[in-house]
N, C-alpha and C positions, 0 to 999 in steps of 0.2 A: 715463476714464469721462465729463468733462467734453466733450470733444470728440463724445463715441459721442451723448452726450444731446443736445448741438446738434444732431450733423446730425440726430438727430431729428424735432428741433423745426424744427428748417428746414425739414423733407421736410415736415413736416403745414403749415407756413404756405405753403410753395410750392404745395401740393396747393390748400388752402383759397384762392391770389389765381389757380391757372390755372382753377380750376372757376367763382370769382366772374367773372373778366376773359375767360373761354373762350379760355384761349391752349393749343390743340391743337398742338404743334410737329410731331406728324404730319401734319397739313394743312398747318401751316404749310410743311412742308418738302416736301412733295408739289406744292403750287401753286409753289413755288420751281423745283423740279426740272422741271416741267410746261411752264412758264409762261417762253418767255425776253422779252417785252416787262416784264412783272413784275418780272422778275430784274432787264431792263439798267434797267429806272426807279428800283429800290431803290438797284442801285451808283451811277447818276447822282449820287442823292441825297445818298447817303452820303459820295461823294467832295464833295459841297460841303459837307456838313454837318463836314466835317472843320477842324480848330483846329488848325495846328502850333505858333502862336503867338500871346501874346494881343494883339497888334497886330491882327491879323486878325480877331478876333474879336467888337470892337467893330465892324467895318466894317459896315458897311449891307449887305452884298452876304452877309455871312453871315448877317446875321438875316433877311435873305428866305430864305435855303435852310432853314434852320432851322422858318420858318415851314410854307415848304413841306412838307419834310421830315415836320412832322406831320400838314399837309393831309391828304399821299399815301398815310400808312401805312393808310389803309381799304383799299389794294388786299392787304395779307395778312389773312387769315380771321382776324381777332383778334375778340372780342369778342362779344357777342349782339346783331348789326345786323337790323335789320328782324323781331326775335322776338316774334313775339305769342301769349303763351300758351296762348288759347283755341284759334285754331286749331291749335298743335299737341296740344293734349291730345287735338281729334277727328280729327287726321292720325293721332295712335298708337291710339285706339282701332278707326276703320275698317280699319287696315294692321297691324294686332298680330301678329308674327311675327318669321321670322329676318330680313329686315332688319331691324325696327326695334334688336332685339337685336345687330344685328352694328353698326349705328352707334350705341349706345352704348358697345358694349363699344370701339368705335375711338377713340371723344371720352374714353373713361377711362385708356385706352391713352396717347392724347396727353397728356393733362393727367401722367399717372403721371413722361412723361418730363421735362416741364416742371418736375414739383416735385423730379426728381430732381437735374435740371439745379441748380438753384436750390441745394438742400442743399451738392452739390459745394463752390458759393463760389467767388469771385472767383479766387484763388491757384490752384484747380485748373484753370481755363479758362485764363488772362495763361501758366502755365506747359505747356500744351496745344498754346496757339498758338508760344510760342517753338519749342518743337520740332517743328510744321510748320514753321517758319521755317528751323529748322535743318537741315531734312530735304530742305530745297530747295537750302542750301547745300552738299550733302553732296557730296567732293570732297579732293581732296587738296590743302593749299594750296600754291603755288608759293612756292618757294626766292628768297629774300633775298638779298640782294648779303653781305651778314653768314657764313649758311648756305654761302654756296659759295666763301667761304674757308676755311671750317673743312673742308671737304670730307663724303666721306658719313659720319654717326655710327654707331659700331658699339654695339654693346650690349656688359655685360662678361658674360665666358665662352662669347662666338661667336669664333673666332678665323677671322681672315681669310687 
């Protein structure tokens, strides 16, 4: 019960920061997919923004990418840049129809999977990724100098 009630309350506060911070991850993932200058500038990014160790992290060379790093994130659709009220109140009243309907209903869309994202939590993402991880590794491992003295294992009740 206590679990059911979080993700609840997760979903509504994930809803309540993607509709304040307009984080659509349908845009977002659409200009990603779209977009490969975008994409190779984010990885750039991200591989410097990367910390293996804290030696490295004082370095000077990461606090510029870091700096960067937040510079740049204006190239993902995040937030309400350049929204001026006025004129969109008299863009949806002159244009009142199905698009305007259809790009709401899309920015609700987005935002929906955002807070759902969010609910999930941390544990369900970290272990998400381990299993594309693992899906990468998938394969059969090779035999051990150990392994091929014992020779091949049989199972009990397969007789050979």
């Amino acid at each position: 019960m206590y679990k059911r009630n979080t993700q609840v309350a997760l979903l509504f506060i994930g809803l309540g920061l993607a509709v304040a911070c307009n984080v659509n991850l349908l845009r977002v993932g659409r200009t990603l997919w779209t977009s490969a200058p975008t994409r190779d500038q984010l990885n750039a990014l991200a591989r410097q923004y990367s910390c293996s160790d804290s030696t490295n992290c004082a370095d000077q060379k990461y606090e510029q990418a870091r700096k960067d790093l937040e510079t740049n994130l204006n190239l993902l659709p995040i937030g309400y840049q350049g929204f001026h009220y006025r004129e969109y109140k008299e863009y949806v009243l002159t244009n009142w129809g199905w698009p305007i309907l259809g790009e709401w209903i899309f920015n609700l869309c987005g935002w929906l999977v955002a807070a759902i994202a969010v609910s999930l939590g941390a544990p369900f993402w970290f272990d998400l990724i381990n299993k594309f991880i693992n899906i990468r590794m998938v394969g059969q491992k090779p035999s051990t100098a150990e392994d091929r003295k014992i020779g091949p294992s049989t199972s009990p009740g397969v007789k050979t």
